[in-house]
C-alpha positions in Angstrom: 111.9 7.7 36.8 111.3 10.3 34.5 109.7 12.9 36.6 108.2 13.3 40.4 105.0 12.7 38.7 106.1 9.2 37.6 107.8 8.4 40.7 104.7 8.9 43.0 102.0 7.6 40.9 102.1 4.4 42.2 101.8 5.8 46.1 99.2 3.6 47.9 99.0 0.7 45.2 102.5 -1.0 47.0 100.2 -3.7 49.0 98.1 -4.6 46.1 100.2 -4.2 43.5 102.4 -7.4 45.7 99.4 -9.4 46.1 98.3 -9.4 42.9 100.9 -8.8 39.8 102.1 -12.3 38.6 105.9 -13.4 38.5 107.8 -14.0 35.0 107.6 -17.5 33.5 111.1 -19.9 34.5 112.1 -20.3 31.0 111.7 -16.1 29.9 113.9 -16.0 33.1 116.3 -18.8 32.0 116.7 -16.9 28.6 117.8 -14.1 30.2 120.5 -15.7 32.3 121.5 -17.7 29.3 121.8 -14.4 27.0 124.1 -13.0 30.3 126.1 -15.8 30.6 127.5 -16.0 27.1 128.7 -12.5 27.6 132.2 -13.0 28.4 134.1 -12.2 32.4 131.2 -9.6 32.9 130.5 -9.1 36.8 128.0 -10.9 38.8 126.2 -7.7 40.0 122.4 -7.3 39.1 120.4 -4.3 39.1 117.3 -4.0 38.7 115.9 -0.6 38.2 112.1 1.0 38.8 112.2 -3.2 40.7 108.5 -1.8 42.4 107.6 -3.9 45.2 110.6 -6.5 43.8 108.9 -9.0 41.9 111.0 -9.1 39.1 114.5 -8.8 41.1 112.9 -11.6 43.5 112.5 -14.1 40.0 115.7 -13.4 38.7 117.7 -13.7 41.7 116.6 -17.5 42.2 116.6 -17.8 38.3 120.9 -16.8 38.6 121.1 -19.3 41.0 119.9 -17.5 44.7 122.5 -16.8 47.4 125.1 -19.6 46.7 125.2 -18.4 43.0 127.7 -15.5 44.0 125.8 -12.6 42.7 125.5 -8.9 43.9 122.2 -7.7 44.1 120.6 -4.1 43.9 117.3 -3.8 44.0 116.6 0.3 42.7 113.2 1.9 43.1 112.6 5.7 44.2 108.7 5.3 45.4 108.9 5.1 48.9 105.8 2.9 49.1 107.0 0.7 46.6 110.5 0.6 48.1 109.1 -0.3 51.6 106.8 -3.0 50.6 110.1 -4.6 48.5 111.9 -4.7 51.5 109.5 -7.0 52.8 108.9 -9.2 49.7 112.9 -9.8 49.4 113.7 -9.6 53.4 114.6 -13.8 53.2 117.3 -13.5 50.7 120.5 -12.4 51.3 122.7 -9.9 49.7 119.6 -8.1 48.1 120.2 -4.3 48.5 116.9 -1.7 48.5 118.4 1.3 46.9 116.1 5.0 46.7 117.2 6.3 42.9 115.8 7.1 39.7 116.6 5.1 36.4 117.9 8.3 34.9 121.2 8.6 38.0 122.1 5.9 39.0 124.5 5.5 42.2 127.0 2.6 40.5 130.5 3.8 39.4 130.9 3.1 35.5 131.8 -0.3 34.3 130.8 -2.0 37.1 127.0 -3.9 36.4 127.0 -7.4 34.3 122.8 -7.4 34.6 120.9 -4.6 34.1 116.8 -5.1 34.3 113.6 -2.8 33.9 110.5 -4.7 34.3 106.9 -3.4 33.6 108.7 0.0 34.1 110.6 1.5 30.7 107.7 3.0 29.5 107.9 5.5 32.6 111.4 5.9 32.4 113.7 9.4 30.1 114.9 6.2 28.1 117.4 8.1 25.7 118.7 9.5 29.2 118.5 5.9 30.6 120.1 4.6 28.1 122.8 6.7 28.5 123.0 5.6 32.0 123.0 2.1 30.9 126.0 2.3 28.6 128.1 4.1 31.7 127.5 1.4 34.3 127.2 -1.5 32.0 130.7 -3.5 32.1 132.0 -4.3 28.7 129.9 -7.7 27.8 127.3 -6.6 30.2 123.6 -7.2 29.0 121.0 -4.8 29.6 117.0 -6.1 29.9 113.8 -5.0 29.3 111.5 -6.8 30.9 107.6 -6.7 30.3 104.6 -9.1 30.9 102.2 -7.7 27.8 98.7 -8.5 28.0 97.1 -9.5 25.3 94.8 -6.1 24.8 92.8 -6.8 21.8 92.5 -10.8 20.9 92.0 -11.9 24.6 87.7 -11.1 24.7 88.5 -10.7 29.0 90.9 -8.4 28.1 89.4 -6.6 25.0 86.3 -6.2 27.4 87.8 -4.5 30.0 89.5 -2.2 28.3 86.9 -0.9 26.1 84.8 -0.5 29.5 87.6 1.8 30.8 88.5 3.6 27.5 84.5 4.3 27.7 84.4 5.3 31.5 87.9 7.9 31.3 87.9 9.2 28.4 92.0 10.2 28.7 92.7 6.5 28.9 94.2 4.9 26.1 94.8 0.6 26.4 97.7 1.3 24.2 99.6 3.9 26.1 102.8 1.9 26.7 103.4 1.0 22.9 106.3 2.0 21.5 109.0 0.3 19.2 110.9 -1.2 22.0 113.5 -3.1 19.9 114.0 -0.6 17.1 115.2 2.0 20.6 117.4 -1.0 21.4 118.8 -1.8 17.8 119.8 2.1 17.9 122.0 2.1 20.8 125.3 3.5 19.7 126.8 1.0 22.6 125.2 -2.1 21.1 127.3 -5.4 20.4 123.9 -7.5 20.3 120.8 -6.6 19.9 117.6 -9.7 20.2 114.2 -10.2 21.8 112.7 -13.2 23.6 108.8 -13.9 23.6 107.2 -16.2 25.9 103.4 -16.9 25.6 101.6 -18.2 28.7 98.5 -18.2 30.3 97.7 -16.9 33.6 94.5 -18.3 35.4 92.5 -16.6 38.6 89.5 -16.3 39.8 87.6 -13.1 39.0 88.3 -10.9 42.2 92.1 -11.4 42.1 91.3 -10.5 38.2 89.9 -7.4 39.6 93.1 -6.9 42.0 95.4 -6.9 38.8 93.5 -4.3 36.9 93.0 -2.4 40.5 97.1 -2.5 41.2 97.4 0.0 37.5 98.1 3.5 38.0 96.5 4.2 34.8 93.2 3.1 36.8 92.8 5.8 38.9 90.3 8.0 36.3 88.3 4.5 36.6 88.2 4.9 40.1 87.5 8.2 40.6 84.5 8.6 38.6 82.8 5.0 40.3 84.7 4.9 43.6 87.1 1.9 44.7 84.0 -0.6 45.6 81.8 0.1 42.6 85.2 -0.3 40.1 85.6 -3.0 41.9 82.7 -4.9 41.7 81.9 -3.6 38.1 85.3 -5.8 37.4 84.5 -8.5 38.9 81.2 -8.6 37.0 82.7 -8.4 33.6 85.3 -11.5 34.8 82.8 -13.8 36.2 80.7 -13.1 32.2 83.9 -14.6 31.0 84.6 -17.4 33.8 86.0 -21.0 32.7 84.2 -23.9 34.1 86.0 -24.1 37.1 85.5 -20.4 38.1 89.2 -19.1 36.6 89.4 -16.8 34.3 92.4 -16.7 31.5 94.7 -13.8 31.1 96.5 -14.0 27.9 100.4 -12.7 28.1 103.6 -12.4 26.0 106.3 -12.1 28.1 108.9 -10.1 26.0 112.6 -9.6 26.9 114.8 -6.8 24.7 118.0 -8.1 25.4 121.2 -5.8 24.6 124.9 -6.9 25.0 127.3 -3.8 25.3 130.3 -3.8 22.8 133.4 -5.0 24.8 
């Protein structure tokens, strides 16, 4: 990651941020595989880079097929909390390696990576320097990814609630702070053969406390926190979710699952 800053700010979330971040829809993750696979004799090795607690390098490796697909597997991440709860969530397949290293250096000689993935992490990343690092290890043909569930901030009334309650609680928080022109950096890569994007809409449905586990597992929540205290924030979550409840007790989180997808020039 960009800094030791961004590489420890998600110390002490590892456990909740595994119970309670969702997975990325079959057919985002099919799209991505398909987008590889046209890619020419690129190498079957995957990397998946700030990977957390591995919840996106656990999706794609049973999207490409699991162990009898023939695929190398590194799963990078330099948090040590984060890294140690991955170990666990990928310890029943095989192959996966747990690597400590920062997106900006990575330890894979040049040329040698057909997948390369960032999920829910760019936006902490040095991306020209990542970038950079991309084009080195990426074989010719190779496909980099960028990975991101996006909530829906404003339309989504669940959504749109809670964020105006933290943007009024800390006032340094901003609901947009990971906005940026994603596919306009990928369109400007020197290195690029292809350039598209993938959206997938979907909704996500749980009941209000594991709505509150979600917004709890941010690192951008930790103002929130600080000025109520973990069981106060907590409960003052749960409250807003159970206003906008379904029927049935659920409440809906609106996503967009969006995939930057970028072939490197053979």
């Amino acid at each position: 990651m960009s800094d030791a800053s961004n590489t420890e700010r998600f110390t002490g979330l590892a456990e909740t941020y595994a119970k309670f971040r969702p997975t990325y829809p079959d057919d985002a993750l099919a799209a991505i595989g398909g987008f590889w696979g046209i890619g020419g004799p690129v190498p079957k090795r995957l990397v998946d880079v700030g990977a957390g607690t591995g919840i996106s390098t656990r999706a794609l490796f049973n999207a490409l097929g699991g162990a009898a697909s023939g695929w190398e597997v590194h799963l990078v991440e330099p948090n040590d909390d984060m890294r140690e709860q991955a170990k666990a969530v990928v310890k029943d397949l095989p192959g996966i390696a747990v690597v400590d290293a920062q997106a900006e250096s990575l330890p894979f000689s040049a040329s040698r990576v057909g997948l390369l993935n960032a999920a829910q992490a760019a936006h902490w990343f040095d991306r020209p320097r990542f970038y950079d690092e991309a084009k080195r290890v990426l074989a010719p043909g190779g496909t980099l990814c960028i990975l991101y569930n996006n909530r829906s901030l404003f339309d989504d009334p669940l959504m749109a609630a809670f964020e105006s309650l933290v943007e009024e609680t800390a006032s340094s928080y901003k609901r947009n702070y990971r906005s940026w022109d994603l596919m306009s950096e990928l369109n400007a890569l020197d290195w690029a053969a292809e350039v598209t994007e993938q959206i997938r809409p979907w909704v996500w449905k749980v009941p209000p406390e594991a709505f509150a586990g979600l917004m709890l597992s941010r690192s951008k929540m930790r103002p929130f926190v600080d000025v109520h205290g973990p069981d106060h924030a907590r409960a003052l979550i749960i409250d807003l979710a159970v206003r906008h409840a379904n029927a049935d007790g659920t409440v809906d989180i609106l996503y967009q699952t969006q995939a930057g997808l970028v072939r490197k020039r053979a």
